[in-house]
N, C-alpha and C positions, 0 to 999 in steps of 0.2 A: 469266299474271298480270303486268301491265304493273310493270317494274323497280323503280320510286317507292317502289310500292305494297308490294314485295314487303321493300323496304329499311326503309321504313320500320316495316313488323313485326317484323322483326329487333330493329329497333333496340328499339321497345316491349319485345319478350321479355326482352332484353338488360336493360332499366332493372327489369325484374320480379323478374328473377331475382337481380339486384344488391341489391334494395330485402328480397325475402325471405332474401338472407344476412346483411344489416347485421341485420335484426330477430332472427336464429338466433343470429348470432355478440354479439347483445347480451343475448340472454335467456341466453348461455353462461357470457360474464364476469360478469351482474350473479349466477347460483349459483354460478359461481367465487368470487366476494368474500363470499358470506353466512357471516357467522362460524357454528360447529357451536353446534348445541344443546348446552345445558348437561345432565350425565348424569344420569342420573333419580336423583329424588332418595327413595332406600328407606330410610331410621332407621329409619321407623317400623317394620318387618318386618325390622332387624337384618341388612340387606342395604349393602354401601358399594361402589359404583362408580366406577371411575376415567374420569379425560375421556380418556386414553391407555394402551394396555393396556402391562404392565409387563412387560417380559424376563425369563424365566424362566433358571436358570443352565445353563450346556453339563452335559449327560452320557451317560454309558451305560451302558444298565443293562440287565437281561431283562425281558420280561413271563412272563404266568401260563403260556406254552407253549415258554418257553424261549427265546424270539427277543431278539435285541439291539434295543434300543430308543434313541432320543435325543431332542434334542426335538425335532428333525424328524417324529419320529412321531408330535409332536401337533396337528401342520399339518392342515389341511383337515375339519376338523369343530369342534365347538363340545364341552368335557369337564366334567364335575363331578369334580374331584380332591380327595381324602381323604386325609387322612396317618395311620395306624392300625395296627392288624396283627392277624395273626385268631385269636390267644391271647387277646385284649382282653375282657373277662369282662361290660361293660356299655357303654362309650361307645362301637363299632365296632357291633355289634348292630344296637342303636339306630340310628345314622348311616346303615349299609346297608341297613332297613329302611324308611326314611324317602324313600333315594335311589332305591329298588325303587318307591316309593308316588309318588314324584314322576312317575317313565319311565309309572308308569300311566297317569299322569293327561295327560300330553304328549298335544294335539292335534295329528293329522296336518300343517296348514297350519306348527307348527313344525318347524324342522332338528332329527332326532331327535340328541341326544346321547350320547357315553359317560360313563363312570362309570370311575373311577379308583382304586385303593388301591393310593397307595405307601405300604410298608410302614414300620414302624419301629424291625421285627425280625427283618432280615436271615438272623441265624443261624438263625432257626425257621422263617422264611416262605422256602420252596423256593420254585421254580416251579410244582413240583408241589398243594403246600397250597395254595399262594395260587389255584388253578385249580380244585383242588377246593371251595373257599371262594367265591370269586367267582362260579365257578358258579352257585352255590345262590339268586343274584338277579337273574340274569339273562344273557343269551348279548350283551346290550352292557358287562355287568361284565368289567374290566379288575385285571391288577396291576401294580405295579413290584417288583421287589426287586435285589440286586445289592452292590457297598461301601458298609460305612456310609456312609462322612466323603460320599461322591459322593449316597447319599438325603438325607442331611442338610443338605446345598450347595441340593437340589433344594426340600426342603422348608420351607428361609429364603427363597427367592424368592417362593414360596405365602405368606407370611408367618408358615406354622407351624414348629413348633420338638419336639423330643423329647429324651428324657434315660429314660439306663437308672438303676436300683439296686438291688440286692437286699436281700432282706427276707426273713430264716430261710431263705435259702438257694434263694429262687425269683427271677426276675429280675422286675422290674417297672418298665414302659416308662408313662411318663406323657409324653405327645402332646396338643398341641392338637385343638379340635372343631370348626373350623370346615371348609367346602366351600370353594372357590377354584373359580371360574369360568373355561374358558381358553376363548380365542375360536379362530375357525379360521385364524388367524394363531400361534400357539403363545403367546401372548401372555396375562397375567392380565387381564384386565378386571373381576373383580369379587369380595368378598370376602362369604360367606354365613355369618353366624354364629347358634352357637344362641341358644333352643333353634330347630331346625326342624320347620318347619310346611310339608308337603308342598304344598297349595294354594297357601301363599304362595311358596312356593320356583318353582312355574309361574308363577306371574303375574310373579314378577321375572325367571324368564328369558325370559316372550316381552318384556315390557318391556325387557330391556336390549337381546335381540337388533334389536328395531324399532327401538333407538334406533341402534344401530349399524348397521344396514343403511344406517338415513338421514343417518348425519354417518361412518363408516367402512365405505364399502361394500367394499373389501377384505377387512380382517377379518372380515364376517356372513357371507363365502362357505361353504356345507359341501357 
């Protein structure tokens, strides 16, 4: 191939491959600069998403088989967390049943999640109970239990709250009802209040997860 000829292909390739970066590295910075979606907007199904997921506080604590726990260990999946405890005579039931009904209902193409009950009653919920309890709806049901004051630190980050008293001599824990959504960044992202409705509880978490995959792909990883 006579020199010319050969140089001047070169050179073409050269202005080609020039011209398909400028176009790569433009299409990069103009989804660089797209502001994020605003977060789905659920009232209407008693669901509130945050545009940035919320830190939850340091601790450690066990779970239902006795292992030390932090929030490190709620990194890399997506959790339904419950604050309760399984002496609870009607609102825990309810709640775990609901969250049993929800896992059913989870299509394959979503990140399968856990399910969580930190307790609220430490002195009664062993590791042991809380395993034997959690068991009973499913092998992705989870506990906390561990120092009060450090579940209680845990469970004002979730935005819920609990309080002992006794009454003729029995103790009686009154606990918020809502679910706290934590993403697979260890992070709240979203607040589920009752009452709940299992079908709706699915549709707001593929919805939130799609929303996050697309404006926080970090967080949606599990």
């Amino acid at each position: 191939m006579d020199r010319s000829i050969r140089l001047t292909l070169i050179i073409l390739l050269l202005v080609v491959v020039l011209i398909f970066g400028l176009v790569v590295g433009r299409q990069v910075l103009l989804v660089g600069n797209e502001e994020p979606s605003p977060a789905p907007e659920l009232s209407e199904i008693n669901v509130y998403v945050y545009d940035q997921g919320r830190e939850l506080a340091e601790f450690e604590l066990v779970n239902e088989e006795g292992e030390t726990v932090t929030r490190e260990s709620l990194k890399g999946k997506w959790t339904f967390a419950f604050v309760g405890y399984t002496n609870c005579p009607d609102i825990c039931p309810a709640a775990m049943a609901n969250l049993r009904r929800t896992d059913n209902l989870l299509s394959e193409d979503l990140p399968q999640p856990e399910f969580l009950l930190i307790t609220a009653d430490p002195e009664h919920d062993t590791p042991e109970r809380l395993r034997d309890y959690v068991g009973f709806f499913g092998e992705n049901f989870h506990g906390y239990t561990g120092d009060l004051e450090t579940l209680r630190q845990l469970a004002k980050s979730l935005n819920a709250a609990f309080s002992h008293q006794e009454v003729e001599g029995e103790l009686m824990v009154n606990h918020s009802g809502h679910f706290a959504l934590i993403n697979p960044e260890g992070e709240m992202t979203a607040v589920l209040q009752p009452p709940h409705n299992p079908e709706e509880l699915v549709e707001a978490y593929r919805e939130i997860y799609e929303w996050t995959r697309a404006n926080h792909p970090r967080a949606s990883r599990s």
